[in-house]
C-alpha positions in Angstrom: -20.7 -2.5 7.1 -19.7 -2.0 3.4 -20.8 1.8 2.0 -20.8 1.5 -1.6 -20.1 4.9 -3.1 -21.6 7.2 -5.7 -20.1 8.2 -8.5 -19.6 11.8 -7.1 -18.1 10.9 -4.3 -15.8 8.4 -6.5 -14.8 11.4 -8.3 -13.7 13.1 -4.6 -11.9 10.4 -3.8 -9.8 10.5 -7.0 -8.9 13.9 -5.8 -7.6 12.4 -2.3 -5.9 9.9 -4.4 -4.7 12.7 -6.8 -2.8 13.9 -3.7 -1.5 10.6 -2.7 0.1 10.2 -6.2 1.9 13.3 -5.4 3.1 13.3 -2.1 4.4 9.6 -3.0 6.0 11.3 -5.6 7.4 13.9 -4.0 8.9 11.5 -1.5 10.4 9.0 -4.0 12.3 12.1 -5.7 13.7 13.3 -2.4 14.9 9.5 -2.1 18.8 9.7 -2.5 22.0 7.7 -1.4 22.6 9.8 2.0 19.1 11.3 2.7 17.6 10.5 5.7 14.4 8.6 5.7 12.6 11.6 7.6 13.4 13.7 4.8 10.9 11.4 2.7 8.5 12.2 5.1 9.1 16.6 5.4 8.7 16.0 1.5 5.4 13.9 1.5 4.2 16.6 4.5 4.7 19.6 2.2 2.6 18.3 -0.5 -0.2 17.5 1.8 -0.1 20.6 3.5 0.0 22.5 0.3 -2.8 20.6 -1.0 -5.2 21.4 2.6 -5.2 17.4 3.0 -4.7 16.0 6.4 -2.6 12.5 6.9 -5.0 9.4 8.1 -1.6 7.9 9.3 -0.3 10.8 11.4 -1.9 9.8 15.0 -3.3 6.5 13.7 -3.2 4.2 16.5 -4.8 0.4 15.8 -5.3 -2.0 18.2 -1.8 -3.9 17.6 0.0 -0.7 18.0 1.1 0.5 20.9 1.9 4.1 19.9 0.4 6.6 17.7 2.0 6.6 14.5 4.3 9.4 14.6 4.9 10.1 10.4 2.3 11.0 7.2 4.0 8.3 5.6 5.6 4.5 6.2 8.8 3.7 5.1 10.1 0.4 4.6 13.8 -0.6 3.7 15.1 -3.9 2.4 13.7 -6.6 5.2 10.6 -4.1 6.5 7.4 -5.4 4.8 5.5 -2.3 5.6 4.6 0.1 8.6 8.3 1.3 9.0 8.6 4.9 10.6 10.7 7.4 8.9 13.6 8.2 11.4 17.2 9.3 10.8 18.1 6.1 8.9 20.3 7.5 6.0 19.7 5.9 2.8 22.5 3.6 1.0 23.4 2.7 -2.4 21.1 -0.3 -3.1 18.5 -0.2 -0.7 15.1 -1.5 -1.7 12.7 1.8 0.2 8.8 1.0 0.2 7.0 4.3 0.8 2.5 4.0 1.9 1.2 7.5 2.1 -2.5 8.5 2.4 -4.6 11.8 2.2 -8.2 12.9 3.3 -9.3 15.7 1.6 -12.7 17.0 1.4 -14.3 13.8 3.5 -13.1 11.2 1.1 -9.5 9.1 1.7 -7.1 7.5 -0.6 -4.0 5.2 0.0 -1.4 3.6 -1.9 2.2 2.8 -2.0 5.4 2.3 -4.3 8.7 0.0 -4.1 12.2 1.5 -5.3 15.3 0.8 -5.2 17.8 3.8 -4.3 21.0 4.1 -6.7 22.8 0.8 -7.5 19.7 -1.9 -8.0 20.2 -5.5 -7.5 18.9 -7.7 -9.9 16.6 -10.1 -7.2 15.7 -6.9 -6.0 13.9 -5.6 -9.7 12.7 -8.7 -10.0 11.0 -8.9 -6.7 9.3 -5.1 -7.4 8.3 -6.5 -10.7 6.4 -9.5 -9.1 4.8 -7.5 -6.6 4.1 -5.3 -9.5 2.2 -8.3 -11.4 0.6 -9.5 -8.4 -1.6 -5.8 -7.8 -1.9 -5.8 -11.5 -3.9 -9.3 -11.1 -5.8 -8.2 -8.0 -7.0 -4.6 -10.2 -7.7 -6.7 -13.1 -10.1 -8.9 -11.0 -11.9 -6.3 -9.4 -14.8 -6.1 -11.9 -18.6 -6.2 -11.6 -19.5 -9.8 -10.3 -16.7 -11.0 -9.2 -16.3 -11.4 -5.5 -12.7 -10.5 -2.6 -12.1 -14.0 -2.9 -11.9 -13.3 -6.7 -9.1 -10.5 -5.9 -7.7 -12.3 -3.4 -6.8 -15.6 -5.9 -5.5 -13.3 -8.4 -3.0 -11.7 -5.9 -1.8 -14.7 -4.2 -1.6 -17.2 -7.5 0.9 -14.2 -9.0 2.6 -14.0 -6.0 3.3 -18.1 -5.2 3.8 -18.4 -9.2 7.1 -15.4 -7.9 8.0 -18.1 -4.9 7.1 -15.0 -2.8 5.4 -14.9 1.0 3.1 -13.1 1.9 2.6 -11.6 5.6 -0.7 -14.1 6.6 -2.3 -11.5 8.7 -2.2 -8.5 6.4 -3.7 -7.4 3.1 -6.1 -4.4 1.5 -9.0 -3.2 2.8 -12.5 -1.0 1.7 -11.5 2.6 1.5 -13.5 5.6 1.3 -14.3 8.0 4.7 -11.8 6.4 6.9 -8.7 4.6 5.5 -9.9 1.1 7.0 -13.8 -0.1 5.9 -15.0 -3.3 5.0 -14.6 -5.6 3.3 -11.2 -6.6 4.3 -9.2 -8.3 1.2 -6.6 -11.0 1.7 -3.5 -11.8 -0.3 -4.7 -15.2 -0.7 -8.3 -16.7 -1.0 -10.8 -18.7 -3.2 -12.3 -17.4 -6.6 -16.1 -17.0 -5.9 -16.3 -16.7 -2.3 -16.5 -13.5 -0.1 -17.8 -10.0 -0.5 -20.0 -9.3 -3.8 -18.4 -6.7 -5.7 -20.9 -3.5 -6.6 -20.4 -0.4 -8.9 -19.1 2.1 -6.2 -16.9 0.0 -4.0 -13.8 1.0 -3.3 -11.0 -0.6 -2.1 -7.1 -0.2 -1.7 -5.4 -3.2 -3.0 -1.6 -3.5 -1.7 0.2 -7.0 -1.9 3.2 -7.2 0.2 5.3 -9.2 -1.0 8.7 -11.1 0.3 11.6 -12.7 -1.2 12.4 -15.2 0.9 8.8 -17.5 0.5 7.2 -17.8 3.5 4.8 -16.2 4.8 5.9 -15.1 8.7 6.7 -12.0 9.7 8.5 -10.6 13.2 7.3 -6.9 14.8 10.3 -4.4 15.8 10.3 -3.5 19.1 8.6 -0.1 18.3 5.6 -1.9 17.8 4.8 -0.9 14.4 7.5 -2.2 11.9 6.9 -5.8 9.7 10.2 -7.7 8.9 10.8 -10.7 7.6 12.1 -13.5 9.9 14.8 -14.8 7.4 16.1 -11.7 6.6 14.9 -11.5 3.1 13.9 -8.0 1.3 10.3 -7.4 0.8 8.4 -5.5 -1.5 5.1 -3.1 -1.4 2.7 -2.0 -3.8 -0.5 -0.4 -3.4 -3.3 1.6 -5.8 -7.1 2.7 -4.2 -9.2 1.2 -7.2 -13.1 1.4 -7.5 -14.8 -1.6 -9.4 -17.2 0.6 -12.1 -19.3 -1.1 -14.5 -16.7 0.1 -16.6 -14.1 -1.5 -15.2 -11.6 -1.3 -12.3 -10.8 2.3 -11.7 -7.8 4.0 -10.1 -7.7 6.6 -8.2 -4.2 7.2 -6.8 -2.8 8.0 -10.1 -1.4 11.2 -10.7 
């Protein structure tokens, strides 16, 4: 079932998101050549906590997972797509780090993520950011009044094929709002004018992952949570919770 939102509780939810923006913040700064990837995630926690906003990841437990995840945050380096956990991984000089953090405050949920690359940055590697950076650009700028997912979807997966990028078949964005996961699910790839109507008041997170290497197959670590690529290749993750307004696409997890 697909809850369309008011604009009240829009304006909640860019509060969540608000947070979101900040903790991702806070954990991109702490980001250093040396710093253990739990760090990222003490640093993300303090925000949250700070802000009286709980983490929709700490404890989330979907049916693919066999554990709980154990962090308020996912972190991703160089060949992990997304759903890494923060451990005591140290950070090196040219690592590619993809951080997803989410907050619920007052009822409402946001969700995003950001792709950097830690001290010396590799050409491919800015150039891979920058395409997944076009390819959520195209999926915002389709999320308008009229359009339908399938509208979104083409955007994000013609930018990402036009990079010679894969794209992890089984995963994409979502609807957002009370719980991190609603309807309608949003594919990286699809077919303009097909799926889901979009309303004034839905709200969605839009995150393409995106991976270097071209195809589109992934592999699970053995902890049951982390995506990597099967060739090896880096990967790249970017992710904003929009709303589609009459007024256009709005984001929410901006700071």
């Amino acid at each position: 079932m697909v809850e369309i939102k008011t604009d009240a509780a829009l304006d909640a939810m860019r509060e969540a998101g608000r947070v979101v923006a900040q903790a991702l913040a806070a954990a991109r700064e702490a980001a250093a050549v040396g710093v253990r990837l739990r760090e990222l995630d003490e640093a993300a926690r303090a925000v949250l906590d700070k802000a009286g906003a709980a983490s929709p990841f700490l404890g989330y437990q979907p049916s693919f997972a066999p554990t709980p995840f154990p962090a308020v945050l996912c972190a991703s380096v160089n060949d992990a797509v997304a759903h890494g956990i923060p451990d005591d991984y140290r950070l090196r000089d040219g690592d590619l780090v993809s951080i997803d953090c989410g907050a619920e405050l007052d009822g409402w949920t946001g969700d995003a993520a950001v792709s950097f690359i830690v001290g010396t940055a590799r050409p491919a590697d800015v150039e891979l950011i920058a395409a997944t950076r076009r390819a959520l650009d195209a999926g915002i700028a389709a999320a308008v009044v009229g359009h339908r997912i399938g509208d979104i979807s083409h955007a994000i997966g013609s930018a990402a094929r036009a990079a010679r990028c894969g794209m992890p078949a089984d995963f994409g964005g979502h609807g957002i709002g009370r719980r991190m996961h609603e309807d309608p699910h949003v594919p990286g790839r699809g077919r303009p004018g097909r799926g889901f109507p979009l309303r004034h008041g839905l709200a969605l997170a839009i995150e393409p992952m995106l991976m270097a290497g071209g195809s589109d197959t992934y592999r699970t670590d053995a902890d049951g949570w982390t995506l990597r690529t099967v060739d090896g290749s880096r990967a790249a993750h970017i992710e904003h919770t929009i709303a589609v307004t009459e007024q256009g696409p709005r984001v929410l997890t901006l700071l």
